[in-house]
C-alpha angles and dihedrals in degrees: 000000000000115000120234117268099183114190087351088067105105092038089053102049093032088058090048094053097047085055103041079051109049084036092058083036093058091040091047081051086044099059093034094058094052092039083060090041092053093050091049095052086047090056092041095055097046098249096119128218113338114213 
């Protein structure tokens, strides 16, 4: 069900990969950093580590 790209072919999918990429990369930074942020305000409230 892919068009054809012709000589386009490798540009296009290329471009799609590099932003499907960069796009997984910033969520998995995302949910690193809140999961960090979440940790920080439990020790600082005096909860401990959460599992």
């Amino acid at each position: 069900m892919m068009p054809e790209l012709g000589r386009y072919a490798f540009t296009v999918l290329a471009a799609w990969g590099v932003t499907f990429g960069l796009t997984g990369g910033l969520v998995a930074l995302s949910l690193w950093q809140a999961a960090r942020a979440r940790r920080a305000l439990s020790r600082r409230e005096g909860g401990g580590p959460r599992p």
